[in-house]
C-alpha positions, 0 to 999 in steps of 0.5 A: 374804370380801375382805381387808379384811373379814376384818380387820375380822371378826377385830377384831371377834372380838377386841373380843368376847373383851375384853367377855367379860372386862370383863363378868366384871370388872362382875359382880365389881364388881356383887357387891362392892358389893351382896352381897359379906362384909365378910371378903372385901373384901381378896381380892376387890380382888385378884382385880379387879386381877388381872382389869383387868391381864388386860384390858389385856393383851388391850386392848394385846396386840401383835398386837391394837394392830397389827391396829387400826393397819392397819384404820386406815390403810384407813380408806377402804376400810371402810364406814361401820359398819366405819370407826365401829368402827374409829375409836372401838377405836383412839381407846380402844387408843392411850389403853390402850396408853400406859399400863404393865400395872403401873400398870394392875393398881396402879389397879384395885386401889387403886380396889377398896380405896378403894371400901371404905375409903369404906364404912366412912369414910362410915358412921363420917364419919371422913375422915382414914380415908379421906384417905392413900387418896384422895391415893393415888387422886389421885396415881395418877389425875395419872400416868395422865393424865400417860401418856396424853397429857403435852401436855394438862392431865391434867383435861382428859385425865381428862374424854375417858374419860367423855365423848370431845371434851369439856375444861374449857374447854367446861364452863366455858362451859356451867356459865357459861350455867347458872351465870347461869340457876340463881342467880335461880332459887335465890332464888326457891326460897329465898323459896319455902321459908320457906312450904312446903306441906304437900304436901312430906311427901305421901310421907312415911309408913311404907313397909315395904321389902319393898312398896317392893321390889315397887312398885319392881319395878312401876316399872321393868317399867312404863318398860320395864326388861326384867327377863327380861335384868336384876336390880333389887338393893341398894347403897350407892350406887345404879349400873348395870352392864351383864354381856353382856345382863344389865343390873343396876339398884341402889337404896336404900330410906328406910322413911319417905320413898318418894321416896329408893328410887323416884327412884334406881329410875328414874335407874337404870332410864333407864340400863338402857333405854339399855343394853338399847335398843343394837343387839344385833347390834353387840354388843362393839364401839363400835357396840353401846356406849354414846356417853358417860357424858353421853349415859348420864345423860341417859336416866336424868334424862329418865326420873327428871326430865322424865317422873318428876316430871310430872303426867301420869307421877302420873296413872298411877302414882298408883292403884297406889302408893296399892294398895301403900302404905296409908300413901298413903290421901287423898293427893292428885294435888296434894300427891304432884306437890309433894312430887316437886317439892319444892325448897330448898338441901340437903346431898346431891346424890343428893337434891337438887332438879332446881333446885339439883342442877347446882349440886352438880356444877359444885361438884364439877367446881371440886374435882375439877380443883383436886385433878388440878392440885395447887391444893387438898390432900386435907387442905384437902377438908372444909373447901372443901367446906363453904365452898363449900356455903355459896357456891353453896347456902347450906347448909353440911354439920355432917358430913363424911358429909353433905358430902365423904363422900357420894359414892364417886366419888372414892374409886373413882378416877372423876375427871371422871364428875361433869360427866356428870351435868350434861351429862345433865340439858342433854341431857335437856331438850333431847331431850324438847323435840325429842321433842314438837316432832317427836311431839306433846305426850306428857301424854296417852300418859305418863298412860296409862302409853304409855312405849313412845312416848316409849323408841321416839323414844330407841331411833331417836334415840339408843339404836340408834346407839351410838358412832357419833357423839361426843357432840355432834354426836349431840346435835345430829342428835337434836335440831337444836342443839348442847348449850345450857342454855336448854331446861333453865333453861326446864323448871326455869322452869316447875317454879318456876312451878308452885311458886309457884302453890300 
């Protein structure tokens, strides 16, 4: 084995090490949010500090760093793969290593308090419970930014740990694009809601957990979702996460409405396929990692959005949800495709509408870069947010439950995680579309339940690669075009059109 390679397998060796802790810290996380006792909140977010501090120390350790630094300065003389990996781990070590173990340990164990606060704030809509500690989260979030690189507005700095290349400035014009876009087509589904058939409710009924519990399960099996290597639970807010090659799902159940668990099921499965479609043998480095929290999102709103609300994706799963819930008897075809196709103005994000959901995160995005810069007070929080529910959707929350309560990413100190979701939703569109112009239309395979078609084409077109590309050239490779709006405001298009059919 030459110098070099034996460089590289010790890096290697290293990264492994730190993805077994990480790992350990995800189960941690996986079972505070899920099944952990109210009693032991305080504890557990201690031993989440103490860990992530760990974890860094690895992450920042002297000799590690100096290992990266010297791989790095041969870059030339490692193969493509090598030179991947190398290149992403020092991106990731000289942001780690500007920051003080001290602040690290401090971050993550406020993250882990807030994140419980958050639990009870939103159960008792009680917003002043939570305020000292999203002003503490926000305070913490400036200083890190503001250590990793003080040159740059500590937004943009923020944004780069979701997805890498990406600034406010770019989602500024790309938020424009959809901006333009989506405001007719709000109007039109304002119009539209004034008369709504009676096929909304065709998923409304009584559906008793345990069933959903088993028909969920079905789902995700179905998709691909290998449950031999994962776990579908329960939690507030649903998530996945990733222990070695256990990839663990969530969602949450409404027993009058089968939509609210069945949706987050398939967000949450589309993430696990992604997670459980990258190259095992490149397993701890960048290679074997996710691209983006964008790249993330776009496989779970390919599968909840472009194949979940399709006709052809119904004409599968119909018979078999009608087997599971006798509340589905005479529902038909046409009524179940309008109820998931269901649009209007509404107060949460988690279920809103393809039409209107971007417009929920590009509200989120104007927020969330007034707090990092200081324009916007966490008292002045409640108030923003219903003025600017009023602005963009017409809608205002009566509750802070309903409006700045409903998401823990803030809390958990994920600052610049909400644009990802739009990004998945461009990315999505775009990605279907380059799937059926390279192999065909996919109604007849989706309706025989041959999802393997369209996973094979992500496996090969996105999955397998890893980091090995940032975001938006991996997009473009994929697809043939840089990140545009236009495939997505044309799907959304033919959603509105069907819609107004009926």
């Amino acid at each position: 084995m030459s110098r070099v390679d034996q460089a590289y397998a010790r890096l290697v060796e290293a990264l492994r090490a730190q993805t077994d802790l990480a790992d350990a810290l995800h189960l941690l996380e996986w079972d505070q949010e899920t099944v952990l006792p109210a009693g032991a909140a305080e504890r557990r977010a201690r031993q989440i500090g103490t860990l992530a501090a760990a974890l860094h120390e690895r992450r920042t350790d002297p000799a590690f760093l100096t290992l990266v630094d010297e791989l790095a300065a041969i870059s030339a003389e490692l193969d493509p793969s090598q030179a991947v990996d190398v290149r992403e781990t020092k991106w990731h070590v000289d942001r780690a290593r500007c920051l003080d173990p001290e602040l690290v340990r401090e971050r993550s164990t406020l993250h882990a308090q807030a994140r419980g606060i958050w639990v009870t704030a939103r159960r008792d809509n009680d917003f002043a419970a939570l305020a000292p500690w999203l002003g503490r989260v926000i305070d913490t979030e400036r200083r890190v930014a503001t250590a990793i690189d003080q040159r740059r507005p500590a937004y943009d700095v923020l944004l780069e740990e979701f997805e890498p290349g990406m600034s406010a400035a770019s989602l500024d014009a790309l938020f424009q694009e959809l901006r333009t876009g989506l405001q007719p087509l709000v109007d039109r589904i304002q119009r539209k809601a004034n008369r709504r058939h009676r096929g909304a409710e065709a998923l409304c009924g009584a559906f008793p957990v345990n069933a959903q519990r088993r028909f969920n399960k079905l789902v995700a099996d179905r998709l691909g979702f290998d449950f031999n290597k994962g776990r579908l639970d329960e939690a507030a807010h649903p998530f996945t996460t990733t222990v070695g090659d256990d990839v663990r799902i969530t969602t949450r159940y409404d027993r009058r409405d089968l939509r609210y668990g069945l949706y987050a099921t398939i967000h949450e499965t589309g993430h696990a396929l992604y997670e459980q479609g990258l190259d095992p043998g490149a397993w701890g480095t960048p290679r074997g990692s996710a691209c983006s929290f964008g790249i993330h999102e776009s496989q779970s709103r390919l599968w909840e959005n472009q194949v979940g609300r399709s006709e052809a994706f119904w004409t599968h799963l119909l018979p078999a949800a009608r087997k599971a819930f006798p509340a589905l008897a005479g529902r038909s075809l046409g009524d179940v495709l309008l109820a998931v196709n269901d649009a209007g103005p509404s107060l949460i994000r988690t279920e809103a509408d393809e039409i209107t959901y971007n417009l929920h995160i590009i509200l989120r995005f104007d927020i969330e870069r007034s707090l990092i810069d200081g324009s916007l007070e966490v008292a002045a929080l409640p108030q923003v947010w219903r003025e600017k529910m009023r602005h963009y959707l017409g809608v205002e929350p009566e509750t802070d439950r309903d409006g700045v309560l409903q998401d823990v990413h803030w809390p958990g100190g994920s600052i610049g995680y909400f644009p990802s979701y739009a990004l998945g939703n461009v990315y999505a569109a775009q990605l279907f579309k380059a799937a059926e112009a390279e192999i065909g239309p996919l109604d007849a395979a989706l309706a025989a339940g041959e999802f393997t078609v369209l996973l094979g084409w992500l496996r090969q077109r996105i999955h397998r690669f890893g980091q090995t590309y940032r975001p938006v050239e991996l997009i473009t490779l994929a697809t043939g075009e840089t990140p545009t709006a236009r495939p997505l405001l044309d799907h959304l298009e033919r959603r509105i059109a069907f819609l107004e059919s009926t």
